[in-house]
C-alpha positions as CSV (number, residue, x, y, z in Angstrom):
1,X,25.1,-123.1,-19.4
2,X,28.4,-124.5,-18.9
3,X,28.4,-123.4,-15.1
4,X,25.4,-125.6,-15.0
5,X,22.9,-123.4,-14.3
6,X,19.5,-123.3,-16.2
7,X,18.9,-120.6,-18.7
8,X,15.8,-119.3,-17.5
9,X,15.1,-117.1,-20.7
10,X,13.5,-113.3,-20.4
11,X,12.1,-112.9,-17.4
12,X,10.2,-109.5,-18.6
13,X,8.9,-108.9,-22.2
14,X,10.1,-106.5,-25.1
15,X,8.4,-103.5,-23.5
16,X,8.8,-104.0,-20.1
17,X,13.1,-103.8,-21.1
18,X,12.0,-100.9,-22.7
19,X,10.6,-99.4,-20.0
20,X,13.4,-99.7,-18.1
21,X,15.7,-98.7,-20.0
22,X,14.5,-95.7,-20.7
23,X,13.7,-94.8,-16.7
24,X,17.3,-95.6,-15.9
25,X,18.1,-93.7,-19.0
26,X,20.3,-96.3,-20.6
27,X,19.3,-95.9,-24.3
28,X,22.0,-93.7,-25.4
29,X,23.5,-94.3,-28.7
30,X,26.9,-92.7,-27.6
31,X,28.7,-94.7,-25.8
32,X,30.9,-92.6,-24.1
33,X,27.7,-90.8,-22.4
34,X,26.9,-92.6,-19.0
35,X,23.2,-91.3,-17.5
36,X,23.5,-88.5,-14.3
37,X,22.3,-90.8,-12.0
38,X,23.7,-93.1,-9.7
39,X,25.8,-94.8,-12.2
40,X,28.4,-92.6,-12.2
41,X,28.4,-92.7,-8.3
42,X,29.6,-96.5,-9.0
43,X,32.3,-96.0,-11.7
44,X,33.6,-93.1,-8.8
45,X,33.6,-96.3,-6.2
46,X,35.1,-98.6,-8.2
47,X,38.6,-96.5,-7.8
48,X,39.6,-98.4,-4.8
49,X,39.5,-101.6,-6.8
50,X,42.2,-99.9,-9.5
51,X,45.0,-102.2,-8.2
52,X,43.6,-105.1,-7.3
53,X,45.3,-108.2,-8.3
54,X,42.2,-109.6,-10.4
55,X,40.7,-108.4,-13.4
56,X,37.6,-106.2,-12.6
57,X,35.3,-104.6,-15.1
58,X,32.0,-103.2,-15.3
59,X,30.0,-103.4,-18.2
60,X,27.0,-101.8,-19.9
61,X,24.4,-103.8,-22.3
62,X,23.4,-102.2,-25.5
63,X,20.5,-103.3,-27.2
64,X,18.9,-103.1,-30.6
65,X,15.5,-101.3,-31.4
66,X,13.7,-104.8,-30.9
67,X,15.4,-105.1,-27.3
68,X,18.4,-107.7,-27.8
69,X,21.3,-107.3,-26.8
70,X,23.9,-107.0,-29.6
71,X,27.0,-105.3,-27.6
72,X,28.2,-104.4,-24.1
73,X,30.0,-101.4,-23.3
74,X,33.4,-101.4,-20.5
75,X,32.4,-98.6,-18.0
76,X,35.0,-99.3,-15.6
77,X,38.1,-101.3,-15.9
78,X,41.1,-101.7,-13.3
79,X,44.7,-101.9,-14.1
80,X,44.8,-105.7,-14.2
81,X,42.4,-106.0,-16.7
82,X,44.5,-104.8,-19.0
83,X,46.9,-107.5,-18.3
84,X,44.4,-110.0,-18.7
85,X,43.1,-108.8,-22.5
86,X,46.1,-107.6,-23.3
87,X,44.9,-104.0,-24.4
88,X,45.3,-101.0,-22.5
89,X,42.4,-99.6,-20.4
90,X,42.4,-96.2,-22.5
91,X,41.4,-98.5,-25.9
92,X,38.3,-100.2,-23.5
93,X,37.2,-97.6,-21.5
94,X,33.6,-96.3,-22.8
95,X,34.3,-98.4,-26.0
96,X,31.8,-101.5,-27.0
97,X,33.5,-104.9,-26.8
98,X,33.8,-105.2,-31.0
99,X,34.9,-102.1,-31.1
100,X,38.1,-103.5,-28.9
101,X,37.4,-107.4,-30.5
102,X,36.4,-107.2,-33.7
103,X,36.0,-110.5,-34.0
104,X,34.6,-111.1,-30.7
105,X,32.4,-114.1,-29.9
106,X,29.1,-113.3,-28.9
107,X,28.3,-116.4,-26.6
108,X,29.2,-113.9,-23.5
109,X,26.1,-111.8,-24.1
110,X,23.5,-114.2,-23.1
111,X,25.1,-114.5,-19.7
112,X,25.8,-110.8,-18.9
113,X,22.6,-109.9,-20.4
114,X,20.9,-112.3,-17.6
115,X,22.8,-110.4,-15.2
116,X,22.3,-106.7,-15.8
117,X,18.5,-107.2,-16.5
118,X,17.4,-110.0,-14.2
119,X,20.5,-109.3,-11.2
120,X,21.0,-113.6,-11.3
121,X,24.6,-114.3,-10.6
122,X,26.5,-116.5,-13.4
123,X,30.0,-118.4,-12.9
124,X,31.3,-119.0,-16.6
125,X,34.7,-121.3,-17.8
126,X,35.6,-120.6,-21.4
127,X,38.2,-120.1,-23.9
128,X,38.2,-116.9,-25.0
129,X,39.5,-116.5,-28.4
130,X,40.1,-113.1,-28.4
131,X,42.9,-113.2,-26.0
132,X,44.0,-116.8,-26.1
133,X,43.6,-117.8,-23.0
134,X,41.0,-119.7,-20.4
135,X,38.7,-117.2,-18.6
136,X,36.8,-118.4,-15.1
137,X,34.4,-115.2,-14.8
138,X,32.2,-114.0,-12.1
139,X,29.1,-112.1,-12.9
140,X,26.8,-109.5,-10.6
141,X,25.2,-106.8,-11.1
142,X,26.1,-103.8,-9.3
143,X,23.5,-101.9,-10.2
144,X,20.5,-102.4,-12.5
145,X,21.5,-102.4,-16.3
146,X,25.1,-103.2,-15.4
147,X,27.1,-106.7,-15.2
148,X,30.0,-106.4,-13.0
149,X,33.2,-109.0,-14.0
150,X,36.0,-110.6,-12.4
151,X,38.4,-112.2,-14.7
152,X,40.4,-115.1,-13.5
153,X,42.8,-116.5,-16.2
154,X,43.4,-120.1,-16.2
């Protein structure tokens, strides 16, 4: 990892994500569905955060029929971020990340996979190519299935 931190790999096995998954109800194929539970008691808390001076987003992992991840999903996005990626948070908002990027790089989905599944916190330094710039992000997870992301551009 370029924090470095060890990659510890999966930490549960192909059914057991499953499983999980399917309890928090977080295999929908729509992405502008978000499961009744507690999730959307989160996005509703996040309001506070709209004008905060750093980039804030919370994201949701989606996952192919044999479990990996091969997409994340912006749930909740502040004003700033906006700034940061340069497109509006209308265009992210319940959209996956190559539907906004295209040509996104997929070296981010490791990290924020380790984060919404196993809830291990990840400091990452990289040049994002999307946007041009120098990202310093900070990973949690807010809530299980979810990475939570403050953007800091160098």
């Amino acid at each position: 990892m370029t924090d470095g931190a060890v990659f510890q790999g999966r930490k549960r096995n192909l059914s057991q994500h499953k499983q999980i998954r399917k309890s928090l109800g977080l295999n929908v194929q729509n992405y502008s569905e978000v499961s009744e539970d507690s999730s959307l008691q989160l996005f509703d808390s996040c309001s506070f955060l709209n004008d905060m001076p750093l980039a804030f987003c919370i994201i949701e992992l989606v996952f192919d029929a044999e479990g990996h991840g091969v997409d994340f999903v912006f749930r909740y996005c502040n004003d700033e971020i906006a700034v940061v990626e340069g497109v509006p948070v209308s265009e992210m908002l319940n959209h996956s990340f190559y539907e906004v990027f295209e040509n996104g790089d997929k070296k981010w989905l490791v990290t924020y996979a380790d984060v919404a599944l196993n809830g291990n916190k990840h400091i990452l330094q990289d040049y994002s190519p999307e946007i041009d710039k120098t990202l310093t992000i900070y990973c949690f997870q807010p809530a299980s299935g979810y990475c939570a992301c403050v953007l800091i551009p160098s």
